[in-house]
VEXRO-661223 format. One record per residue (C-alpha): residue in three letters; z, x, y. Coordinates in steps of 0.1 Angstrom, whole numbers, padded with zeros to 4 digits, always signed. Last residue first. Layout:
N
ALAZXY...
END
This chain:
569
UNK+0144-0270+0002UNK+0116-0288+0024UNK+0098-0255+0035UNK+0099-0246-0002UNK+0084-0275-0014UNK+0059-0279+0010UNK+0047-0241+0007UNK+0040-0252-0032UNK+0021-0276-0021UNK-0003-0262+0005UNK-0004-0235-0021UNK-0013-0257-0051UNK-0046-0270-0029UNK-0053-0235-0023UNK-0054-0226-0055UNK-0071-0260-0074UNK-0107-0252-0077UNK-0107-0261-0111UNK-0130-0237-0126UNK-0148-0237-0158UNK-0162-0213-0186UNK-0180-0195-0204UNK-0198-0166-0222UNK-0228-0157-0233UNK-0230-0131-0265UNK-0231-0093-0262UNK-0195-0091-0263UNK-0180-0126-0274UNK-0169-0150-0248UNK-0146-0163-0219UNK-0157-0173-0188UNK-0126-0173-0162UNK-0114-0201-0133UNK-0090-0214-0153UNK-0078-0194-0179UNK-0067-0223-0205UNK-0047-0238-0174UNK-0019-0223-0185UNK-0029-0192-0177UNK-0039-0202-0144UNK-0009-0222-0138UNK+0012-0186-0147UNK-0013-0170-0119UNK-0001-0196-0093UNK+0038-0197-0104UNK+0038-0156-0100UNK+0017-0160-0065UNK+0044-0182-0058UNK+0074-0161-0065UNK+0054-0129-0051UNK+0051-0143-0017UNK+0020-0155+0003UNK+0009-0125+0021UNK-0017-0109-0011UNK-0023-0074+0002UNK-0053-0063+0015UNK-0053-0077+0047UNK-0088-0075+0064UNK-0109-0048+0083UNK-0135-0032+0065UNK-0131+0005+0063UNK-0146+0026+0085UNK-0131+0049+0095UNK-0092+0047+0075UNK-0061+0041+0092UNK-0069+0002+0101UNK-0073-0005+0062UNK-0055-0043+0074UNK-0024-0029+0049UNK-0031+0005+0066UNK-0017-0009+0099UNK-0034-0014+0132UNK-0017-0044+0139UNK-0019-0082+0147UNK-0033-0090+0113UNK+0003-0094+0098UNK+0010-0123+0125UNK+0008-0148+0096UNK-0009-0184+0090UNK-0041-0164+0089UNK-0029-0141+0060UNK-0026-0172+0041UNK-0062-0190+0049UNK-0076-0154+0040UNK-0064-0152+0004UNK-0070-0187+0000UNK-0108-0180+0009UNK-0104-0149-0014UNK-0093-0173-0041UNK-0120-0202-0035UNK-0146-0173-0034UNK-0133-0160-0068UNK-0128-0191-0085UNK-0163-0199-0078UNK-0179-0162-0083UNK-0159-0170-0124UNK-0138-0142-0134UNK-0146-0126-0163UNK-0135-0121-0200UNK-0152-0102-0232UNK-0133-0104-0266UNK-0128-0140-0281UNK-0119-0155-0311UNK-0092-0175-0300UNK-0065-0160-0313UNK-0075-0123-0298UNK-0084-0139-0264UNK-0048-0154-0261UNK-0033-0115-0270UNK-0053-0102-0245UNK-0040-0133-0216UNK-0003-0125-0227UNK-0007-0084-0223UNK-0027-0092-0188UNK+0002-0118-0176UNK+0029-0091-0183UNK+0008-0062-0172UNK+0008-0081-0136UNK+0043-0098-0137UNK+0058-0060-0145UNK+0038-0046-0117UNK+0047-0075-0091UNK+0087-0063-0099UNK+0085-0029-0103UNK+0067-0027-0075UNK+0092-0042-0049UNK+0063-0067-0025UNK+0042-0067-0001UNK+0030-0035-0015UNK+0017-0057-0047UNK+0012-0090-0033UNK-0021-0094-0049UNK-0053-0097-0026UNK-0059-0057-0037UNK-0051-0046-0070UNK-0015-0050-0085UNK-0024-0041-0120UNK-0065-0040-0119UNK-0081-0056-0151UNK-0113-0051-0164UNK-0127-0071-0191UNK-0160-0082-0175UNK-0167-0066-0141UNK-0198-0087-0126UNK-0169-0107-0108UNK-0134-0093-0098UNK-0098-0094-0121UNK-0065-0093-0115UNK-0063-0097-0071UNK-0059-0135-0084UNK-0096-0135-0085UNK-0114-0109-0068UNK-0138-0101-0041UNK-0125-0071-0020UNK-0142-0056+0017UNK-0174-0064+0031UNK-0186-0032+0007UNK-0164-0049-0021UNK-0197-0048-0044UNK-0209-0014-0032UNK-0174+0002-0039UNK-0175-0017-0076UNK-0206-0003-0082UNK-0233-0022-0097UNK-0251-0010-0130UNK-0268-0040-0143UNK-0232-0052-0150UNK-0197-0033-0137UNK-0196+0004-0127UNK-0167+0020-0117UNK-0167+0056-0101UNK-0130+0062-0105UNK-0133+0069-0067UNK-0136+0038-0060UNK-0104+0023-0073UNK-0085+0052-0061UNK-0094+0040-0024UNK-0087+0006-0030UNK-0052-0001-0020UNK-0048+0025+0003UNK-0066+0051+0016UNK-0031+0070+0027UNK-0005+0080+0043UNK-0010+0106+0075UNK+0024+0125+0072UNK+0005+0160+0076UNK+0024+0191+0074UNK+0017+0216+0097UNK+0029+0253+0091UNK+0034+0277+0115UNK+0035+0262+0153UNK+0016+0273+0185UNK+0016+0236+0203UNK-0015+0231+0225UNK-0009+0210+0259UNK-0025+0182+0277UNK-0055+0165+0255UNK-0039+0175+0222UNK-0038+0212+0209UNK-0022+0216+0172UNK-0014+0250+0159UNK-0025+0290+0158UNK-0059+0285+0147UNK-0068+0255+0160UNK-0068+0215+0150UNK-0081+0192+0175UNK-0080+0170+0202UNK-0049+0152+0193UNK-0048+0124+0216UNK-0025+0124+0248UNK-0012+0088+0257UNK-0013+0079+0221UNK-0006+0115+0209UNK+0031+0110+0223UNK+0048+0142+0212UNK+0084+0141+0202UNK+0107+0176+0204UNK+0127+0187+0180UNK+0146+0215+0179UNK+0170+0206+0208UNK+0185+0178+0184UNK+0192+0142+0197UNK+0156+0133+0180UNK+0172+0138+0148UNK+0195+0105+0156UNK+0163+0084+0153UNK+0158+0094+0116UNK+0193+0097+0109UNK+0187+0074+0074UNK+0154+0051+0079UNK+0139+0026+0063UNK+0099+0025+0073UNK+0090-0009+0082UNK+0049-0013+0074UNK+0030-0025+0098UNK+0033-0060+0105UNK+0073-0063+0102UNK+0078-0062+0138UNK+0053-0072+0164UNK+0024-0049+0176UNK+0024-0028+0208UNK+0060-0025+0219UNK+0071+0001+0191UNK+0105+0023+0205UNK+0105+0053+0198UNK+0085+0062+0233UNK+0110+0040+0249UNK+0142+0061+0233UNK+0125+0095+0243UNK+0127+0080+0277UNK+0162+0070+0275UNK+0172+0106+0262UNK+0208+0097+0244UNK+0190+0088+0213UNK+0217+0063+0190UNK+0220+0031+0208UNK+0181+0030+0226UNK+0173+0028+0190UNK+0193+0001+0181UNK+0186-0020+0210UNK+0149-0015+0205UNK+0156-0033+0169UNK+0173-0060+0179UNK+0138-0064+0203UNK+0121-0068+0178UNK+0147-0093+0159UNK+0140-0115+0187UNK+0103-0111+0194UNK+0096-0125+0154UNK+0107-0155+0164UNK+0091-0156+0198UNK+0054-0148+0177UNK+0061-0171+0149UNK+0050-0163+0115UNK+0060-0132+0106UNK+0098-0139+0118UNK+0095-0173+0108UNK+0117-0176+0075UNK+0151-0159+0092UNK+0174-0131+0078UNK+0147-0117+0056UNK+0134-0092+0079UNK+0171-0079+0079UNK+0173-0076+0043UNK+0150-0046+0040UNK+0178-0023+0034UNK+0206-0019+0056UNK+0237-0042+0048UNK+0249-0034+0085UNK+0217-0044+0098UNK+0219-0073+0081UNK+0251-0086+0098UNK+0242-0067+0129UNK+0207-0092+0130UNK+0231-0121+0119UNK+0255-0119+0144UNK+0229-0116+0172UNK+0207-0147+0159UNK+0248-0165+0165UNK+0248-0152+0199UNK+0216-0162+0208UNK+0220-0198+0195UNK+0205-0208+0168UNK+0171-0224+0158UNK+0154-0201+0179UNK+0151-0180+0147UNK+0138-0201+0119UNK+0159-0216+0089UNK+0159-0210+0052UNK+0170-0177+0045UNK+0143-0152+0027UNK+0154-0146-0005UNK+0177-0123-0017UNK+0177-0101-0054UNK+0142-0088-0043UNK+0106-0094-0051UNK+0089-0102-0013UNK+0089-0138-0017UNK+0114-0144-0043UNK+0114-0162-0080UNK+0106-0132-0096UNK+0134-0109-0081UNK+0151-0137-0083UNK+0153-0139-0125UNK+0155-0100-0124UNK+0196-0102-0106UNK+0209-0134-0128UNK+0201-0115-0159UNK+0211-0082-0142UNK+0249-0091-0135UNK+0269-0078-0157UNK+0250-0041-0152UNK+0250-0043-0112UNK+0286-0050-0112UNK+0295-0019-0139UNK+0275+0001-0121UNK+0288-0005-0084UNK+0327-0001-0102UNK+0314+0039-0114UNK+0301+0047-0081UNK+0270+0046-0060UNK+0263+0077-0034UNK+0250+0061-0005UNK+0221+0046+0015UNK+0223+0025+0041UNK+0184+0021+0045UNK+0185+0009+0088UNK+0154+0000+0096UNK+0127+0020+0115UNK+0105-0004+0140UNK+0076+0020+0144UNK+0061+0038+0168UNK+0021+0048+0166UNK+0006+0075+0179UNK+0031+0105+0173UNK+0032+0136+0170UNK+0070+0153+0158UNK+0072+0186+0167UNK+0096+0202+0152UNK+0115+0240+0161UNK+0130+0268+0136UNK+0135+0246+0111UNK+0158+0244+0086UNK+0175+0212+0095UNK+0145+0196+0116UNK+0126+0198+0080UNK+0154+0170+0067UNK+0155+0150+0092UNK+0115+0152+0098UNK+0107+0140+0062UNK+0120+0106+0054UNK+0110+0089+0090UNK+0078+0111+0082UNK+0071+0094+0051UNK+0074+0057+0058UNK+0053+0062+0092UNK+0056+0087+0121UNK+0020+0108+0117UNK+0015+0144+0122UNK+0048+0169+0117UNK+0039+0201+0132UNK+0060+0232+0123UNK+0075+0261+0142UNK+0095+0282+0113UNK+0129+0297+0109UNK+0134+0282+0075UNK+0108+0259+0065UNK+0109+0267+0025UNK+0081+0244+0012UNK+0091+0233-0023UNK+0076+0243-0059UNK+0061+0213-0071UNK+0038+0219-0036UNK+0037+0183-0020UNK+0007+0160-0027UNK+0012+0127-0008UNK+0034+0146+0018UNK-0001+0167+0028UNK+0008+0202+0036UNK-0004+0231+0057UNK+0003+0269+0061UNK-0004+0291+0088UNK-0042+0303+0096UNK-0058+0270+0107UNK-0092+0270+0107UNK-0097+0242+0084UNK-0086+0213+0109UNK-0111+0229+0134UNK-0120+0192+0144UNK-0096+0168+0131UNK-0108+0145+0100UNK-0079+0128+0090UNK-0065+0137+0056UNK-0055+0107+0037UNK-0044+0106+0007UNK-0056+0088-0021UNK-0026+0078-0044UNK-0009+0046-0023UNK-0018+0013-0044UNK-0013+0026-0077UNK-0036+0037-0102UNK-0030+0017-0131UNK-0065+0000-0134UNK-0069-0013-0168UNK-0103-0015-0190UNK-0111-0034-0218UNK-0129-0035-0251UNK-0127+0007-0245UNK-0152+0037-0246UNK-0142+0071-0249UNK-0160+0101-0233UNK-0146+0140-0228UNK-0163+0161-0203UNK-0133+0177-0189UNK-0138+0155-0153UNK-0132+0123-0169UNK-0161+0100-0184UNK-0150+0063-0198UNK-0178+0040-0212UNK-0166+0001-0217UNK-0175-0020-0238UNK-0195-0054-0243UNK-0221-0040-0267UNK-0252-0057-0246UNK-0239-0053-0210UNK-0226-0020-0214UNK-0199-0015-0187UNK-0196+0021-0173UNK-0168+0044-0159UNK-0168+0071-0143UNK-0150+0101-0126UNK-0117+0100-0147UNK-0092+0122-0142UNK-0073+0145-0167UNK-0041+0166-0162UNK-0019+0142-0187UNK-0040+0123-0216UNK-0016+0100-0228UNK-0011+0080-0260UNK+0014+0109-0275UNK+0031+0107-0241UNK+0045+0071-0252UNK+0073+0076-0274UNK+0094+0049-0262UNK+0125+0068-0252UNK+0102+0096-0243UNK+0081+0080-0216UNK+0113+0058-0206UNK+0130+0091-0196UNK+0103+0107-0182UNK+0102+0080-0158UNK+0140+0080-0152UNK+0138+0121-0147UNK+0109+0111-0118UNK+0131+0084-0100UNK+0158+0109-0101UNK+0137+0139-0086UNK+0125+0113-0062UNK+0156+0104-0044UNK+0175+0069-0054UNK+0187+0043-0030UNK+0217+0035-0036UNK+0224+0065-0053UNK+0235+0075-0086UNK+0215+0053-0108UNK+0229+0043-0141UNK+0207+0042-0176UNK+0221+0034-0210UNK+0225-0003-0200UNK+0192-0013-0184UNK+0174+0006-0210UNK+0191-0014-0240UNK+0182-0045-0217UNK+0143-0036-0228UNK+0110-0039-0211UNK+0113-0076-0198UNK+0146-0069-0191UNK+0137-0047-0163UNK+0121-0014-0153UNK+0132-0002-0117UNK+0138-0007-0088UNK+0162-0035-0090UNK+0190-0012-0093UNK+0173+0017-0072UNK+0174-0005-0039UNK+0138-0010-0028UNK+0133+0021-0001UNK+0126+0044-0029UNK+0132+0088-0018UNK+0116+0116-0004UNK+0138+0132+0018UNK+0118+0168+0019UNK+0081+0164-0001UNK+0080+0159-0036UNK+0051+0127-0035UNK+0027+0136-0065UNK+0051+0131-0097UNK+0070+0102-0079UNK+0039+0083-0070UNK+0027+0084-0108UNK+0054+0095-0129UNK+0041+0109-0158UNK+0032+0145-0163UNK+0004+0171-0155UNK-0012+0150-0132UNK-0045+0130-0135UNK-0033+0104-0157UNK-0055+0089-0184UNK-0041+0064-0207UNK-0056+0059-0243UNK-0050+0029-0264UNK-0050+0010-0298UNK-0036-0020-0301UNK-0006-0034-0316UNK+0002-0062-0292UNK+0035-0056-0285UNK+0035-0016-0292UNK+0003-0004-0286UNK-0009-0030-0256UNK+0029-0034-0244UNK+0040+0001-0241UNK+0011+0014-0225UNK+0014-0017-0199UNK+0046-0001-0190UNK+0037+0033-0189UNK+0005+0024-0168UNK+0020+0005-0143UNK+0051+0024-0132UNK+0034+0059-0132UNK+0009+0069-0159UNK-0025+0063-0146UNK-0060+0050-0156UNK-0054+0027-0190UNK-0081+0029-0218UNK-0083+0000-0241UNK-0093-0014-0278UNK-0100+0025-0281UNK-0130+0042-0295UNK-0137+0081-0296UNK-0165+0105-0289UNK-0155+0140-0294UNK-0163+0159-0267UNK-0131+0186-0273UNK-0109+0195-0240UNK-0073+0173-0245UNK-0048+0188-0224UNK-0063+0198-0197UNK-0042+0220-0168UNK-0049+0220-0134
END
């Protein structure tokens, strides 16, 4: 790995920024050049991009619809125009060219420290800054500091016994050789079905020799409908982006379409049918939009489950490879719904072959391959589609360290405390874009990221006119938002499954629902009310003074109301 800044020089920043994908080049941007302060972003790869620098492997590509993934009007409309995606839903090597692209239209590399990782980082109670270490020895301190990390960019490797005494080659997806893996003629093992695999396997199963595909857990694959998009498809998108960004922010999950108003079994079978192809048709996420009850009620949500089964018994001709495809453990939409483009049709091939390591577990890794509880599998290279420790795995391993000295993993040991999923108590002045109880991967990123560095740039330049330069949330606002935080994922079926948004994948981990479940439009008019609220539920102050401040208690209570609204409309 490459450093490009090496001399110990202390230095002082107004901020220091960890990461340079979405988050950090956009909140970057506003600190230097809306605000005018001085900053420093550490990435820990060798150039921006974030998820798209690290995640290369075969197939990798968005499943948000390029148009609206991406920087909006909020950054500039001059960007909006100049760039056009070519596909519907855009690869990686395009998402990474359009990330470069915004680094060097808005000269931002200067402000970046690329193959550098931070190990530490220390709040001093009685100067009111922040002490940043990364792994080259170097040391800054900051007024603030913001978390730009992402919410997928710890991978993780399970634990198999013998997994390093394997002689082939092996790959994680999450950090995929620049260079490419060349699978021709090889036997490879491909561990884990989600997001990644459903991208990976149809393209490896081309080149390969033979795949085997191991799998634990199905997964109700969507149609993506992706395709090439043409001259007419820009010149739509581009008229239209006003009216496009202001739903993305009004939504629940941050796209152009909201969810329709009106449950499942209130139409007739026929009718549900209709609208299942409809969507279907459309691909994209739009299908779990098609009714408003489908994570909520447990019949409602069996209809469009089993619209799914239908599909996939459609397109494998094996019937029993078809069952073992199909998910009937967990209902659909609570683990994450990979979108899929000949994923189920690759199972039609003779060189793959789908290995159900529920019924027969994975036993461990030798030499020569992968042996599970009936048979061993001699293959060449395995690559390991086993996601990742999300959501606050990065966060700890930045080794943050709040007042007197507490760690911020020994602080969430239960599992997060914050406020708003922004901010978290005995950690003045550091922010997390789309931390955990946000809606961040319940959401398009673009979208919750922009509202995140949006409300953070507004609520630094508020602190500057007043006076002030220390914030923190308040324990009381805190506990009243996790409590919301819980009372909304209760109202759901999300905690029905083992899925890495409950921290299910990872030993250990306390189980609750990371992400925020109560939609990004409300969540945006909740943190707005905050602001407006003078910072409701923060203390406010002067480094090394006292601060303060007061708390409403009002979240929940605005929920309730806001879901009144909506359910009336």
């Amino acid at each position: 790995m490459s450093h490009a800044h090496t001399d110990q020089v202390q230095e002082d920043f107004d901020a220091v920024v960890v990461g340079a994908g979405f988050s950090g080049l956009y909140m970057l941007h506003r600190l230097r050049d809306t605000l005018g302060l001085s900053a420093r972003v550490f990435e820990a790869g060798d150039d921006v991009g974030g998820t798209w620098y690290w995640n290369r492997y075969p197939g990798a590509r968005c499943d948000s619809e390029s148009y609206f993934y991406s920087f909006s009007d909020r950054l500039s409309e001059d960007l909006l125009e100049e760039w056009t995606w070519s596909e519907r839903f855009a690869a990686q090597p395009e998402i990474l060219r359009y990330l470069q692209h915004v680094a060097d239209r808005y000269d931002l590399r200067k402000d970046i420290r690329f193959g550098t990782r931070v190990v530490g980082a220390e709040y001093d109670d009685a100067t009111g800054r922040w002490t940043v270490r990364t792994d080259d020895g170097e040391q800054v301190t900051a007024t603030f500091l913001i978390t730009a990390v992402g919410c997928l960019s710890t991978t993780n490797l399970p634990d198999f016994p013998g997994r390093d005494s394997f002689r082939g080659e092996w790959y994680h997806t999450g950090a995929w050789p620049h260079e490419g893996v060349d699978f021709t003629g090889k036997r490879v093992a491909v561990i884990g079905t989600g997001a990644t695999a459903v991208q990976a396997v149809p393209e490896i199963a081309q080149d390969a020799a033979h795949v085997y595909v191991l799998q634990r857990t199905a997964n109700y694959d969507i149609a993506g409908g992706n395709r090439p998009m043409d001259a007419e498809d820009g010149r739509k998108i581009k008229a239209e982006y006003r009216d496009i960004w202001k739903a993305t922010r009004e939504t629940a999950f941050g796209f152009p379409y909201d969810v329709a108003p009106r449950t499942a079994l209130s139409v007739s079978d026929e009718e549900r049918q209709r609208i299942f192809h409809e969507a279907w048709e459309r691909g994209g996420f739009r299908l779990g939009t098609t009714f408003n009850d489908l994570l909520l009620d447990e019949e409602a949500n069996e209809t469009a489950a089993e619209f799914l089964r239908a599909r996939i018994r459609e397109r494998v001709t094996d019937p029993e490879i078809a069952e073992l495809l199909s998910p009937r453990d967990h209902p659909f939409f609570t683990k994450r719904p990979p979108l899929e483009n000949g994923y189920y049709e690759t199972f039609n091939r003779e060189n793959v072959t789908l290995v159900n390591v529920r019924a027969a577990p994975i036993r461990e890794i030798t030499p020569t391959g992968v042996r599970t509880a009936e048979a061993e599998y001699e293959v060449d290279v395995i690559v390991y589609a086993t996601g990742f420790d999300a959501m606050t795995g990065t966060l700890f391993k930045l080794g943050i360290r709040g007042r007197e000295g507490l760690g911020l993993e020994e602080r969430w040991a239960d599992g997060p405390h914050t406020y708003l999923g922004l901010a978290t108590h005995g950690f003045p002045n550091l922010f997390m874009i789309t931390g955990p109880q946000s809606p961040s991967v319940l959401s398009n990123m673009p979208v919750s990221i922009e509202q995140h560095v949006d409300w953070i740039t507004d609520c630094l330049r508020r602190l500057g006119e007043q006076g002030y330069d220390t914030i923190e949330a308040l324990p009381e606002a805190e506990d009243d938002w996790v409590a919301h935080h819980d009372e909304v994922t209760a109202t759901t079926l999300l905690p029905r499954a083992n899925s890495w948004w409950v921290g299910a994948n990872i030993p250990g981990k306390p189980r609750r629902l990371y992400p925020y479940a109560g939609g990004v439009g409300v969540y945006r008019l909740l943190c707005d009310e905050v602001a407006a609220r003078d910072y409701d539920g923060f203390a406010r102050g002067k480094s090394g003074a006292a601060t303060n401040g007061r708390f409403s208690g009002v979240a929940r209570a605005r929920y309730r109301e806001l879901a009144e609204e909506a359910t009336a409309s």
